[in-house]
Phi, psi and omega in degrees: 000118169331139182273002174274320198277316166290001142299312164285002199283288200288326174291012177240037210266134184225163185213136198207183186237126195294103185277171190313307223286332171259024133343318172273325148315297163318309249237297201290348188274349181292305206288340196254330169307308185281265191024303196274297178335291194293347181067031192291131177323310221229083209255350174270007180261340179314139205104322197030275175251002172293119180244090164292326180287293181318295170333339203268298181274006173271345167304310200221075183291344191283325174260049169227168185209131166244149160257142163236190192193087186058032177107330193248121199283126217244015183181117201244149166215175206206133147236168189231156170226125157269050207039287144303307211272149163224167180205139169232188192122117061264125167263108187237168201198137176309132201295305173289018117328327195296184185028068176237348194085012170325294175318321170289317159351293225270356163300302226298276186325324154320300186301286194300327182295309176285346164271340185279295175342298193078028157300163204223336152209118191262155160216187204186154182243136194212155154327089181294016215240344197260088198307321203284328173279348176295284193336301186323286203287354167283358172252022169221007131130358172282173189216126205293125183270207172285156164297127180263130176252079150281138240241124175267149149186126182294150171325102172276144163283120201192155195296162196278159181236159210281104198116330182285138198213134177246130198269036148257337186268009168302167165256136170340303183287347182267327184285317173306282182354279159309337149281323141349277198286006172263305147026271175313277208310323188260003168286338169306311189277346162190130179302131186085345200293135190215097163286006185306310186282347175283328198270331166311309223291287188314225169057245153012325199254352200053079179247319172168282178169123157257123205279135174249111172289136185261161159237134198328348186253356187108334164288180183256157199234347181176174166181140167234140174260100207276102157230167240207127163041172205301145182071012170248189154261022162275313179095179153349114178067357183250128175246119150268117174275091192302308164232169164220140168197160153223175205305149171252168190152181190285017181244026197305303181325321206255317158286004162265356181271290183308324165298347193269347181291318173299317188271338190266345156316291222268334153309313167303313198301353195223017174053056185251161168239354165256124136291130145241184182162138187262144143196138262246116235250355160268012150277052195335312187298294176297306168337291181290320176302319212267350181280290200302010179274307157141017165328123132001316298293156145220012183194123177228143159228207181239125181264112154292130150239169202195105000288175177256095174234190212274324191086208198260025190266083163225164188299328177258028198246121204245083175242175185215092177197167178218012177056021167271000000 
């Protein structure tokens, strides 16, 4: 691109709040973005049947962003609130476009989304390989941690498990309870930590379905949320687990092995034939349970934080996400 016309490219950069109508827009400049990174033959197909954009914004449409250029929209961003925690992404931006400051652009709202929120700690998942996404995001105070593994492994066939409950076959009233008590169980692991909206949101879009372990005491021993096949953010043949987690304590290994199980249940039920599930290697602990399962790596980044402390990224933490 001429270097007169991308000076002006960028000085004419406008920042908006991303509507249904350009969703497909979004959506094909998200696919080409990563693609062009990655070097993929075929970069605008990248993803394949996996919808991260449309998904996002039918969670929180309030908490989307387009960069535009004379009207026409060249770039996207996303944050999510977990309650204490907040995060965003996938933030893309049109391949001839880059390294214009879009991206920063497309920080400021974000940014602006987590001080109205009061998360207390944020993150993000990025290209460890990349100086220039390092940078962008250490000048907004994150900072690069461990390495995140999203992690594959095909499908086993395994007895149904005991205790496991699913929160679409719940009652309204059964549904309240059960976020209570999801609540709890991720607040044991970092105080305020909340899924409630992902788990309305999968719910709401029909993406797929959150598994709840009950536990002996009347509380949950785990949940993971889960989405299932093209048009989630699994894609095809895929139950993606976006999050997991149990309770913690000393049987933590052992309900974190009964949750994986509970998640490979609802793939047979549901004839996917790949699990995936990300997770962040200062879980040392899970980390090892989930290779020794027959896990994978097929996608490594970085997890950034702000301030840079561990979050709920500790050895002892059974947890399951990858912030992308």
């Amino acid at each position: 691109m001429p270097a007169a016309k991308r000076t002006s490219a960028a000085a004419s950069v406008s920042v908006r709040a991303l509507y249904e109508p350009d969703l497909d827009r979004a959506d094909a400049i998200f696919r080409v973005a990563f693609g062009t990174f990655l070097e993929a033959p075929e970069p605008e197909t990248f993803f394949g049947t996996a919808d991260y954009v449309r998904t996002r914004w039918a969670a929180d449409p309030h908490a989307a962003f387009a960069a535009t250029v004379e009207g026409e929209v060249v770039g996207s961003n996303f944050a999510a609130n977990w309650g204490s925690v907040g995060y965003f992404g996938p933030l893309t931006v049109r391949p001839d476009l880059w390294d214009q400051g879009i991206g920063r652009r497309l920080m400021e709202p974000v940014m602006a989304c987590f001080d109205a929120w009061g998360n207390r700690h944020l993150g993000l998942f990025t290209f460890s390989h990349s100086p220039k996404h390092l940078e962008l995001y250490r000048r907004y105070g994150f900072w690069p941690r461990f390495l995140t593994a999203v992690m594959r492994k095909q499908v086993a066939v395994s007895a149904p498990v005991p205790g496991r409950v699913l929160y679409g076959e719940l009652t309204a009233a059964e549904r309240t309870e059960a976020l209570s008590l999801g609540r709890a169980l991720t607040g044991a692991l970092y105080e305020g930590l909340s899924l409630e909206r992902e788990i309305t949101a999968v719910q709401a879009q029909g993406l797929g379905d959150t598994i709840l372990l009950e536990g002996a005491d009347s509380g949950l021993d785990g949940l993971a949320v889960c989405h299932c096949g093209a048009g989630s953010e699994a894609g095809e043949d895929v139950c993606f687990v976006k999050f997991g987690a149990v309770r913690p304590g000393p049987d933590a290994a052992d309900r974190f092995e009964r949750l994986l199980d509970a998640c490979e249940q609802l793939a047979t039920e549901r004839g996917l034939g790949q699990l995936d599930a990300g997770v962040n290697l200062a879980r040392e602990g899970a980390y090892r349970r989930m290779v020794d399962r027959g896990f994978r790596t097929g996608l490594q980044g970085v997890a950034m934080h702000k301030p840079n402390e561990p979050g709920y990224s500790r050895p002892d933490a059974y947890v399951i996400d990858d912030w992308r």
